[in-house]
N, C-alpha and C positions, 0 to 999 in steps of 0.2 A: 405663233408667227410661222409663214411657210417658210421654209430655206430657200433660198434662190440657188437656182438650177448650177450657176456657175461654184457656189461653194460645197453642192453636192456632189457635182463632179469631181472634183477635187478631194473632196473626204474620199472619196470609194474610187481614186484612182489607183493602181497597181502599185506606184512607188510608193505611194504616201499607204497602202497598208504593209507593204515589205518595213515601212519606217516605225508601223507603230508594233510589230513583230520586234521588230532591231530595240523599242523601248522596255519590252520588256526583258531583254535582255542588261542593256544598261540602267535601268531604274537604281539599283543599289551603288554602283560608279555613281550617280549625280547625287546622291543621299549622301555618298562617301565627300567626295566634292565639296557639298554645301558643307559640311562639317570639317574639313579640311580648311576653308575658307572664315570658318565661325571660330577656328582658333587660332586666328592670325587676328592679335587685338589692331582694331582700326579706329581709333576715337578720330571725331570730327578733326580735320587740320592734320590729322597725323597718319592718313591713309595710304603712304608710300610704300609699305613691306606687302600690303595686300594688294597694292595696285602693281609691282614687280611679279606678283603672284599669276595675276589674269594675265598682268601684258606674256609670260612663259605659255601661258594658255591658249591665247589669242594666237600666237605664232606659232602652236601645233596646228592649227586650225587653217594653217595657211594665207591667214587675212593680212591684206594690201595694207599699206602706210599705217604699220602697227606704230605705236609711243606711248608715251610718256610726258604730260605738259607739266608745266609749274606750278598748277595746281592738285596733280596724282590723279588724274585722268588720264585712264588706261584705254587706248580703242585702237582699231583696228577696221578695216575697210574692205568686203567681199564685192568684187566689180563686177558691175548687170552688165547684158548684156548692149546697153544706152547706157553709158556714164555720164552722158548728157544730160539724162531727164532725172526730177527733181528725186533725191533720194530718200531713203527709208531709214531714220533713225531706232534702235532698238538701244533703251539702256536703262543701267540698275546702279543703284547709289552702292557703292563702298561701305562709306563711314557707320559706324555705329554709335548710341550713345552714352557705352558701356567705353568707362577709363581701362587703362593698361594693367591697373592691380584689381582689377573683378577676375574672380573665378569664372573660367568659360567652361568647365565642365558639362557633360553633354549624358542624358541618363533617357534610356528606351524605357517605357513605361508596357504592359502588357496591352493595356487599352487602345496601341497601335500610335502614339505618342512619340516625339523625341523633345525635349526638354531642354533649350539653350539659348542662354543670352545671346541676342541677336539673331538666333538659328535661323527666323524667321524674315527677322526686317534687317537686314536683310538680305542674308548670307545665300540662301534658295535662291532670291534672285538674281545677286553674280553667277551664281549656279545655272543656274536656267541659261542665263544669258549663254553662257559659255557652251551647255550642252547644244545649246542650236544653232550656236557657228561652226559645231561639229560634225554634227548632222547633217546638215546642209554640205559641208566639204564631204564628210562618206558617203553621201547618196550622190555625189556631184551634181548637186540644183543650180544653176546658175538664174539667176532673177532676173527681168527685164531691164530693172537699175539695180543701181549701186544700194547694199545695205550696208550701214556704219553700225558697230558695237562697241557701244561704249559703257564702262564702267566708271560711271564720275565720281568725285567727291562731295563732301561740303553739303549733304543733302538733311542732316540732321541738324539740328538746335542753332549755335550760332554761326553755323555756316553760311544761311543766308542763300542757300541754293548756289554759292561760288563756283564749285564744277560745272555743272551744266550750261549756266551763266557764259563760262568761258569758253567752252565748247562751241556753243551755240552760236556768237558771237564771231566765232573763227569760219563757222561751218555755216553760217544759215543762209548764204546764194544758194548754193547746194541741196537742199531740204526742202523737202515736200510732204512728209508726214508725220509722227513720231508714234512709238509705241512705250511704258514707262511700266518697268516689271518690279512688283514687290511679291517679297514669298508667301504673304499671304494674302485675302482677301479674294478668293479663287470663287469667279461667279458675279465677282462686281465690277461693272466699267466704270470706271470716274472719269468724267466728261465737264466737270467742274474745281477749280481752282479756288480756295476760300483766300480772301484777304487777311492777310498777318501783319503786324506791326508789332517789334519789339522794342522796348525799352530798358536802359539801365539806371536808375534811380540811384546817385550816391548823395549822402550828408555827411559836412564836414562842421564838424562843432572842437572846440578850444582842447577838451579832454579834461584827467585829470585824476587823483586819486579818487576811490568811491568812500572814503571817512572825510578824507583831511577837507576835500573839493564837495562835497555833499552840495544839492544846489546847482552848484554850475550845468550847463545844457551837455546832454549825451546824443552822439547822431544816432545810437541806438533808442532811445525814451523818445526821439520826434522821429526817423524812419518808421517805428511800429502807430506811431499815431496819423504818419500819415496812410499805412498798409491798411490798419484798421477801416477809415473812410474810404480808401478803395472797394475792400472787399463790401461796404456796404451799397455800392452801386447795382444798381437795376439797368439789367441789359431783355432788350426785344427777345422772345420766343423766335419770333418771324418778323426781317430774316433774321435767323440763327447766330447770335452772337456772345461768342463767350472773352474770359480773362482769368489770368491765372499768376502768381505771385511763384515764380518755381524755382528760385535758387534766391537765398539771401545770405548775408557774409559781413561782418563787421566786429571791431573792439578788439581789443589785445589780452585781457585778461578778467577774471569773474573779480576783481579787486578794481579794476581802471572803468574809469566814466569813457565811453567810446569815442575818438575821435574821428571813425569814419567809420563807416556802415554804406550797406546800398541792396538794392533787391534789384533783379530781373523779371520784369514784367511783359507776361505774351498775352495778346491782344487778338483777338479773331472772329471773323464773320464773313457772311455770305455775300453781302452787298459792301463796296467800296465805302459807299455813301454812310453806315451802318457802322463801320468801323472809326471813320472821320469824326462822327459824332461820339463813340466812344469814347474816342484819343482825347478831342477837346473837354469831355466832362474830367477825363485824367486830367489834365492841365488847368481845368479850374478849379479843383481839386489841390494841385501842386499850390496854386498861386494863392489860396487862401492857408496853404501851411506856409506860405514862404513869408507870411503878412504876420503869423500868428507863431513862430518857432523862430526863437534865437539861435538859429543854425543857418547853414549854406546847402542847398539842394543845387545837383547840379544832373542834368537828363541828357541822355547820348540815346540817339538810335543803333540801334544793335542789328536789326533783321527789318526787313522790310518787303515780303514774299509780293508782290502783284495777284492780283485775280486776273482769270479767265475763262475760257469757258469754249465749248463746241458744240455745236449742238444737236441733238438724239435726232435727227435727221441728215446730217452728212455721211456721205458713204462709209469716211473712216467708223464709226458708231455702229452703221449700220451694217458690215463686215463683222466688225467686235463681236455685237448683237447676235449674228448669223450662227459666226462658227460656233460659242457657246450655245444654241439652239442644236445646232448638229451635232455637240456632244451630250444632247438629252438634259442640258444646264440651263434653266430659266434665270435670265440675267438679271439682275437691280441694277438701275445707274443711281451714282453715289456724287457726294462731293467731298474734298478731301483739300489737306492740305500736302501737296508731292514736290518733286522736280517738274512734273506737266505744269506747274502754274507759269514756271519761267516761260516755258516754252509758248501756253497758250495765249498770256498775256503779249506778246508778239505777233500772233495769228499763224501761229502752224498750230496745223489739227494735232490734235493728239490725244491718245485716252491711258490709263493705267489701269491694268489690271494683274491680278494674282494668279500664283500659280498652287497655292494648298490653301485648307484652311486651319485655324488655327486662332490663337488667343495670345494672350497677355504681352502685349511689342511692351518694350521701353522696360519690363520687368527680368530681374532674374530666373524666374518659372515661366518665362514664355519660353511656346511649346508650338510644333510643326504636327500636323497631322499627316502619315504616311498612306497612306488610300488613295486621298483623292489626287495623290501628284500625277499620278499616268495621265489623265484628263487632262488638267492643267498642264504639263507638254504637251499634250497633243494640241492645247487651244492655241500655244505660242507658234508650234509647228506651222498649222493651220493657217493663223492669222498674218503670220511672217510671208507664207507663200502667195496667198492671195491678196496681202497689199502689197507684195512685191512686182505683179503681175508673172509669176511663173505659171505657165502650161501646161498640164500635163500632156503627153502624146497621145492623142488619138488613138484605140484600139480598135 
């Protein structure tokens, strides 16, 4: 891909190499940061000690109508020079989907590693976020519009994408782009929102002693007979469509017949239409246990993520695309399940991309790679100025 003359300009202007000077400087400050940030436990719903955290950040940073909503959505507002024209959304989820009694322990590997729950997904990028509202105040850039930085909640498991949700809803006369930062995945634009549908599956049967009641129905003995026949379901290659059974809970003791059980079921694929057909094999599925099981099934929606999408021809992609090209990064576009689907499925552009690379999210051995973070600042730096519409000065 050739670069286009305006975002080469821009890489090789004077401030913008004084700024990647100034990163190596602060590279270990933002490493300290994300780590700082990754031991403030933040489980989904309960993101308020780490979002008191950013909003102390946000307001070194000097940014306009900083807060706090009723959802632990922390942001803050840098004002373009046009507050009029539509603005520049830049944000990174909080929440994590590591509880408050996991060890966050944090271990440097020689291999150039750092090793921490959540380190990754996504601590780097509150991190991020936060170094380039800083950045941008020490070099004094002022943007053509207004950029918001926000660090929402609710972006994990049953959150449901609730922060951004809220945000967006508050904010979107205002908005004209977005930009969706995770700490890793550094190299790929996601330009695609998958369709998600959660479920909560509970069964309620009579109960009972397991000697005296022997016989009587267990909501545990028909929940796994109905798990069983899910998990035997055939789902399309293309499009791409998966399901997963990822939290199950039920009974009161290895002696009692269960009187209530239930699984959480996530549901996902690339096409809307793909997933619809999913959901109703689950439901005919449901309706021949509920014919055939002396129990009570009862199903709640839980998550319900929208698809969307932008497509590898709008400028926002094609900027994306750009700058990683001018940091010697040949891009992938990906699809994914983020905060961007809120957003896209609405129709603001929007792409997500990383800022390291790295392995194992949602594990307690996931790990951040230290190297390639200079890059990935500089792509956020990059990308922020030039869908900001800032200028460099003519020399």
């Amino acid at each position: 891909m050739d670069i286009p003359e305006h975002i080469r300009r821009l890489s090789q202007a004077p401030l913008v190499l004084e700024i990647w000077q100034y990163l190596d400087e602060v590279l270990a400050d933002i490493l300290a940061e994300a780590i700082l940030i990754q031991q403030i436990p933040a489980p989904t719903f309960r993101e308020l000690v780490r979002a008191n955290h950013v909003l102390s950040r946000f307001g070194a940073c000097n940014l306009a109508d900083t807060g706090i909503d009723a959802l632990n959505n922390a942001y803050g507002r840098m004002p373009g020079l046009d507050s009029s024209a539509p603005a520049l959304l830049i944000s990174a989820h909080t929440d994590t989907v590591f509880g408050e009694g996991v060890d966050l322990k944090v271990n440097r590997t020689e291999d150039g590693r750092i090793h921490g729950p959540g380190l990754g997904d996504n601590s780097l990028g509150v991190a991020g976020l936060i170094a380039l509202a800083d950045i941008l105040r020490q070099f004094r850039i002022q943007p053509r519009m207004d950029i918001w930085f926000l660090a929402n909640s609710r972006e994990e498991g049953l959150g449901d994408l609730g922060g951004i949700r809220a945000f967006y809803e508050a904010h979107c006369a205002h908005l004209g782009s977005a930009v969706v930062l995770e700490g890793l995945a550094l190299g790929q634009i996601y330009t695609s929102g998958i369709a998600v549908r959660r479920l909560h599956i509970q069964c309620h049967a009579e109960g009972g002693h397991s000697w005296q009641h022997f016989g009587r129905p267990s909501a545990i003995h028909s929940l796994v007979r109905l798990g069983a026949r899910l998990t035997a379901l055939e789902v399309p290659r293309t499009p791409r469509t998966t399901f997963n059974i990822g939290l199950i809970q039920g009974g009161q003791s290895i002696n009692s017949l269960a009187a209530e059980a239930g699984f959480h079921l996530d549901m996902r694929s690339e096409t809307s239409d793909a997933l619809a057909t999913l959901e109703a094999q689950v439901m005919d599925i449901l309706a021949e246990c509920r014919a055939s099981e002396p129990v009570e099934f009862e199903v709640t929606v839980v998550g319900d993520r929208p698809a969307g999408s932008v497509s590898i021809d709008h400028d926002l992609v094609r900027t994306a695309q750009a700058v990683l090209h001018s940091l010697d990064i040949t891009p992938s576009f990906k699809t994914g399940s983020t905060d961007a689907n809120l957003l896209l499925s609405r129709g603001l552009p929007t792409v997500t991309i990383g800022l390291t690379r790295g392995d194992n999210a949602h594990r307690l051995d996931e790990y951040i790679e230290v190297e390639p973070l200079r890059v990935g600042l500089q792509q956020i730096i990059l990308l922020a100025l030039a869908l900001s519409g800032w200028q460099p000065e003519a020399g």
